[in-house]
C-alpha positions as CSV (number, residue, x, y, z in Angstrom):
1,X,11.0,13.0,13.1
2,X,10.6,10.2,11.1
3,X,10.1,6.9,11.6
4,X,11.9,5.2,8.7
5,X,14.7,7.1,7.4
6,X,16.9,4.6,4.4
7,X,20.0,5.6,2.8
8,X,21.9,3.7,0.3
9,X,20.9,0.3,1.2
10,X,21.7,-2.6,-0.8
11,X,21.7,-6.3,-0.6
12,X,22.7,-8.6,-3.1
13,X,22.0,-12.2,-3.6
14,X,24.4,-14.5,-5.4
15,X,25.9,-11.0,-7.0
16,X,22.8,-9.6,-8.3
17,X,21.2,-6.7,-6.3
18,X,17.5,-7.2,-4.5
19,X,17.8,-3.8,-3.4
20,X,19.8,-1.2,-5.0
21,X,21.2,1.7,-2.7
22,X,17.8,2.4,-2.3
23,X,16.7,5.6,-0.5
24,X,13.4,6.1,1.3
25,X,11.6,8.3,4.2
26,X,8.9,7.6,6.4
27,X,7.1,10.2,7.8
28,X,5.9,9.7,11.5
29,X,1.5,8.7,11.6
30,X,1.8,7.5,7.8
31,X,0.4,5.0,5.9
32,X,3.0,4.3,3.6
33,X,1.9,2.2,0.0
34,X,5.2,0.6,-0.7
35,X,4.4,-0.2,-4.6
36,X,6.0,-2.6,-6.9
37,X,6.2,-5.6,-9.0
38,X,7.0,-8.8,-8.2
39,X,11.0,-9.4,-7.8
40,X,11.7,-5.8,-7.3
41,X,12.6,-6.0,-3.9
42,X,9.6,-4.7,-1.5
43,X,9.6,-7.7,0.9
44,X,13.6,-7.7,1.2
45,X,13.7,-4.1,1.9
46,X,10.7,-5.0,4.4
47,X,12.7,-7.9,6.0
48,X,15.6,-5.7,5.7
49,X,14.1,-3.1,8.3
50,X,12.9,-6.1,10.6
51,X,16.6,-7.2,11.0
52,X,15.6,-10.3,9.4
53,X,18.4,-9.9,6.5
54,X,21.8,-8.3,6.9
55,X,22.3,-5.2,4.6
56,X,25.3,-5.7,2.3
57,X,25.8,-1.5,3.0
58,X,23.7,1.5,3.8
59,X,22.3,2.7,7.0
60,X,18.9,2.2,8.1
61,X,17.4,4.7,11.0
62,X,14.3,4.2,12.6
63,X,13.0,7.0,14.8
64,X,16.7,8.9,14.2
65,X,18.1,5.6,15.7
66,X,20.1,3.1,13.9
67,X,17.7,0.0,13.4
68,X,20.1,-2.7,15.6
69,X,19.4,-0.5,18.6
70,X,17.2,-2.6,21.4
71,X,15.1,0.0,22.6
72,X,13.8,1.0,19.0
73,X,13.7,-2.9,18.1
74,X,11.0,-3.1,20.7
75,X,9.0,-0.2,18.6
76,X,8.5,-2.7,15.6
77,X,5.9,-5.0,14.7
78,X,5.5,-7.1,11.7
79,X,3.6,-9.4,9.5
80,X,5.6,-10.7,6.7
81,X,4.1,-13.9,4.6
82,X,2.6,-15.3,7.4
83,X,1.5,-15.1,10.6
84,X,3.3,-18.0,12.1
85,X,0.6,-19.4,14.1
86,X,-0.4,-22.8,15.4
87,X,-3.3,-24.4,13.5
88,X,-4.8,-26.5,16.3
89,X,-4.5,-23.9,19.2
90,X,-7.2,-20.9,19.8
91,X,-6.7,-17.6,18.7
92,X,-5.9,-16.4,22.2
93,X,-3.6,-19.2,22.6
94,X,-1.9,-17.9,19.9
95,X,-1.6,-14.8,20.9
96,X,-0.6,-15.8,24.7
97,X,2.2,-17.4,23.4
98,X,3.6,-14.5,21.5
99,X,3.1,-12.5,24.9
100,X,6.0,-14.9,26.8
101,X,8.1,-14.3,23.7
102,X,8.0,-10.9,24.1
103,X,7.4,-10.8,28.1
104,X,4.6,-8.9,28.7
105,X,2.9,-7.8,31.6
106,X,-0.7,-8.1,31.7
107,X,-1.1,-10.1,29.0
108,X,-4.5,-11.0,29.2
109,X,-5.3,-6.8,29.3
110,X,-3.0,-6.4,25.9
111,X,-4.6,-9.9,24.1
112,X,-8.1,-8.2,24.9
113,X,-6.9,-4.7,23.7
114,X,-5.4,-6.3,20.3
115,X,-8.3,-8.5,19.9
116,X,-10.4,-5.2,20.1
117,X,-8.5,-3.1,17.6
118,X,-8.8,-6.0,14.8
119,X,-12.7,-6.6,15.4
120,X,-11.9,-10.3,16.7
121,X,-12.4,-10.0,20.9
122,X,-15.5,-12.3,20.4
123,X,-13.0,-14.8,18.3
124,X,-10.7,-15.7,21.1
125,X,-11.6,-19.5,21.4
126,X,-11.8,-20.0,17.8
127,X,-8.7,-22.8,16.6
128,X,-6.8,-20.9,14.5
129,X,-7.6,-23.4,11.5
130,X,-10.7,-22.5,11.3
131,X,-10.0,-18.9,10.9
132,X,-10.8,-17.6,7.6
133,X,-8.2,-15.8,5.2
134,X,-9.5,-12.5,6.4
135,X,-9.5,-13.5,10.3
136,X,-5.4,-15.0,9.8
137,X,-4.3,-11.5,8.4
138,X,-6.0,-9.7,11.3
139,X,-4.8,-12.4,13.5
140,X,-1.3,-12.0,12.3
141,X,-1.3,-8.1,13.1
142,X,-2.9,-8.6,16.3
143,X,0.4,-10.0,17.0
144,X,2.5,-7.6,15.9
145,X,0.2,-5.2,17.7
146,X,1.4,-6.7,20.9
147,X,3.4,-4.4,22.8
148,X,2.1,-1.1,21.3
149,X,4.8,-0.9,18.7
150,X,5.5,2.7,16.9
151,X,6.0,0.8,13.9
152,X,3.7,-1.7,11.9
153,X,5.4,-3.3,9.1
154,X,2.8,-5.3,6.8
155,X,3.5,-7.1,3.7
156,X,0.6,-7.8,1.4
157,X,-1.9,-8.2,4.3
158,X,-4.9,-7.5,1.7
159,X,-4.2,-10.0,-0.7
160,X,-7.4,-12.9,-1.5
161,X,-9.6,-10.7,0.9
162,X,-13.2,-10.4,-0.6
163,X,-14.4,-7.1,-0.5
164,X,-15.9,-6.9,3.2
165,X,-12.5,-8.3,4.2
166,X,-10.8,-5.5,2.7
167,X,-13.0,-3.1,3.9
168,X,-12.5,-4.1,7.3
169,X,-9.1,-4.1,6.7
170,X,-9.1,-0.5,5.6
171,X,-11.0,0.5,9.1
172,X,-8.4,-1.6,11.5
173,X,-5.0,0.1,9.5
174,X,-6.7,3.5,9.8
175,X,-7.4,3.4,13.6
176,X,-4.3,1.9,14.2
177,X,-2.3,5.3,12.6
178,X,-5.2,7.8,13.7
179,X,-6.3,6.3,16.9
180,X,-3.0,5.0,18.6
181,X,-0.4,7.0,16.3
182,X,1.2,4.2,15.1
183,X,3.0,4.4,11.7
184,X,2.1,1.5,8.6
185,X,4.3,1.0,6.3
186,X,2.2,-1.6,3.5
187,X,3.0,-3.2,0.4
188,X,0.3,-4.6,-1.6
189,X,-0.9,-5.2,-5.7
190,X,-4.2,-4.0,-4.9
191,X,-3.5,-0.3,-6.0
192,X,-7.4,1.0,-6.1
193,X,-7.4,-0.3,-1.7
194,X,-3.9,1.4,-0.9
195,X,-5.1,4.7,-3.1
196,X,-8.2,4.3,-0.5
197,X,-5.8,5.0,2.8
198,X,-2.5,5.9,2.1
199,X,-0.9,9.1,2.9
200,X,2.0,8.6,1.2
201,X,3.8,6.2,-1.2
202,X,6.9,5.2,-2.4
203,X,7.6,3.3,-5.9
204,X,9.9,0.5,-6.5
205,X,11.6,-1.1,-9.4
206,X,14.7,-3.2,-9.7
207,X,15.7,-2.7,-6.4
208,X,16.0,1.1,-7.1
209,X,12.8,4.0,-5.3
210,X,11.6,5.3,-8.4
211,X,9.7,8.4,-6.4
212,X,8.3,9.0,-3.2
213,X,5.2,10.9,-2.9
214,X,2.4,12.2,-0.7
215,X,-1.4,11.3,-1.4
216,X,-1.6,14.9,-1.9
217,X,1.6,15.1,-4.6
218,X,-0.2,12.2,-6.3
219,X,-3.5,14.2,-6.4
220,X,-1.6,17.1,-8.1
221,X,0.4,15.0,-10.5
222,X,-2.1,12.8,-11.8
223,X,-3.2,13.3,-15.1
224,X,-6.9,15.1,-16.0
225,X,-8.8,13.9,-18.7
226,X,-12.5,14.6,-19.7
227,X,-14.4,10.9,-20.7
228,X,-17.8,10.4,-23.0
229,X,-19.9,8.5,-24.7
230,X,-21.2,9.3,-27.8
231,X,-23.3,6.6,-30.2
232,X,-20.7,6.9,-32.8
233,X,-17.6,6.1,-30.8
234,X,-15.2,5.2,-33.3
235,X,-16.6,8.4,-35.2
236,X,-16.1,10.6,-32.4
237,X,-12.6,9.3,-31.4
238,X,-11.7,10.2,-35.2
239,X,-12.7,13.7,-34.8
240,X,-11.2,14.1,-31.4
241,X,-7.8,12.6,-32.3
242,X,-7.6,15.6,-34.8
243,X,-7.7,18.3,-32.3
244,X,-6.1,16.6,-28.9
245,X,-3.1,14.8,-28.5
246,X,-4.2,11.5,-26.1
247,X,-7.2,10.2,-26.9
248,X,-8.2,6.5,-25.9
249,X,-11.0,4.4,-25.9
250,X,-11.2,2.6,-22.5
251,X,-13.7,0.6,-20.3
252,X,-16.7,1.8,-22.8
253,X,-15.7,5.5,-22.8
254,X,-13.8,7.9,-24.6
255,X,-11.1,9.4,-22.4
256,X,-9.4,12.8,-23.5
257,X,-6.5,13.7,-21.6
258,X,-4.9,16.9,-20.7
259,X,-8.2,18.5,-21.2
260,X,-10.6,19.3,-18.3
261,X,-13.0,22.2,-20.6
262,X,-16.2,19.7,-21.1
263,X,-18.7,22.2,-22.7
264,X,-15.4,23.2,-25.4
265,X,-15.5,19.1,-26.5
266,X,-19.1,18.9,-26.7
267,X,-19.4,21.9,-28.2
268,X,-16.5,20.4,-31.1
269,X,-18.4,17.2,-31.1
270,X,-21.9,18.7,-31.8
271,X,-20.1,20.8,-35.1
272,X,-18.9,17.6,-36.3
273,X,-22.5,15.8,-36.4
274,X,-21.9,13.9,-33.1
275,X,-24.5,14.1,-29.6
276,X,-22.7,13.4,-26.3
277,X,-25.0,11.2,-24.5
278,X,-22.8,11.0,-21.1
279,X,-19.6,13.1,-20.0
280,X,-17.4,14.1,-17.1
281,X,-14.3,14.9,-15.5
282,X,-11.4,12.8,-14.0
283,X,-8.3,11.9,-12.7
284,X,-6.6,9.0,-13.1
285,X,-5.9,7.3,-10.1
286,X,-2.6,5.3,-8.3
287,X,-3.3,2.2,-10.6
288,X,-2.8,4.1,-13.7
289,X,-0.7,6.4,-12.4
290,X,1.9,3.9,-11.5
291,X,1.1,1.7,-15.2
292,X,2.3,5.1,-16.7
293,X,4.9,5.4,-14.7
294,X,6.8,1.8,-15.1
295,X,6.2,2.4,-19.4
296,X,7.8,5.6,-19.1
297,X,10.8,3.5,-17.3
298,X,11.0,0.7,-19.7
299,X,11.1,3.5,-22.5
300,X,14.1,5.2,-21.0
């Protein structure tokens, strides 16, 4: 089964689409890298599923329920922009409150068992303003993790972390899908931290899924290419570009794409008077992959 299933949905705003009759699965224990620009309709599709916006048409299923049913409602968790706290109460405060909303038993048992899964149950009397960035986000799905939901929906929860904040980040989202077998869906700009958990993704532009993808798909898709350094760069480049097809100069190396045979290109370069002095084999990764993919779009 899986936990998002979207067909056709579209919503407009003052007649121009957000999202597009866009189409997109879920798989059940995912993390799911929802990927796009700014504008091209990843937090309305987001809200979309939360029942905080009304589709103009198209169905929305989650767990092979439609999404207005209550007992799947009550699967769901979310943190969209913000986490909606108040500043001048504690975190556990906080999170008490959310508990009546929701009207939990044992709610000192679930803050404790939230608190624990977002490495904060020794944070509980801090006043939320004096949280840092990194402590809001993981206050703000704490929350959403109350209740045990089957569904975390996160919108840009990495953004201004520093890297230990990110990091920490990383650990919490992968517990949460391979300890308690919940299901993430995430958006984010930071492509190299998604590429770092995700199992699968799904790209976005104009409203429209461009593809969907497993981590694995990606892995087999992306593009090879052989980089080096030589002393002569511009030299080397010159004598490359005459035998393969892409050849680019980028972050200090020579990349040649397509090509994964090492010893052939140092073996051309050393005929043609030039010494590798570094060289290996890649792939390029989600970033580039995705940079790739939106010029092939705007080409079309």
């Amino acid at each position: 089964m899986n936990a998002i299933e979207i067909r056709n949905l579209s919503k407009s705003f003052r007649g121009m689409y957000a999202v597009d009759h866009l189409n997109m699965t879920v798989p059940q224990g995912a993390i799911y890298g929802f990927i796009g620009e700014n504008g091209s309709g990843k937090s309305t599709t987001e809200k979309l599923i939360c029942g905080h916006l009304v589709p103009d048409g198209g169905e929305i299923k989650l767990f092979g329920k439609d999404y207005t049913d209550a007992g799947v409602r009550v699967r769901v968790g979310a943190l969209i922009e913000n986490a909606g706290c108040f500043p001048g109460s504690s975190v556990y405060q906080n999170l008490r409150m959310q508990t009546i909303n929701l009207g939990l038993e044992n709610p000192d048992e679930e803050i404790r068992r939230v608190l624990e899964i977002v490495r904060m149950q020794d944070s509980a009397n801090i006043k939320f303003k004096s949280c840092s960035l990194g402590m809001k986000q993981r206050i703000g799905i704490a929350m959403a993790l109350l209740g045990d939901p089957a569904l975390l929906i996160l919108d840009e929860p990495i953004n201004g972390l520093d890297t230990d904040g990110m990091r920490i980040m990383r650990e919490i989202l992968v517990d949460i899908t391979q300890k308690y077998g919940c299901t993430v869906l995430i958006s984010s700009h930071i492509l190299g931290e998604l590429e770092k958990i995700a199992t699968h993704y799904g790209i976005i532009r104009q409203g429209k899924m461009i593809v969907e993808m497993s981590a694995k798909e990606l892995e087999s898709r992306a593009r090879v290419f052989v980089s080096l350094k030589t002393k002569d760069m511009a030299g080397a480049k010159a004598v490359l570009t005459a035998r393969y097809k892409s050849v680019k100069e980028e972050e200090g190396f020579l990349r040649v794409y397509d090509v994964d045979d090492t010893a052939e290109i140092v073996e051309y370069l050393i005929k043609s008077g030039h010494v590798v002095s570094e060289i290996k084999k890649n792939k390029i990764g989600l970033e580039e992959y995705y940079v790739e993919l939106m010029s092939e779009k705007e080409g079309e």
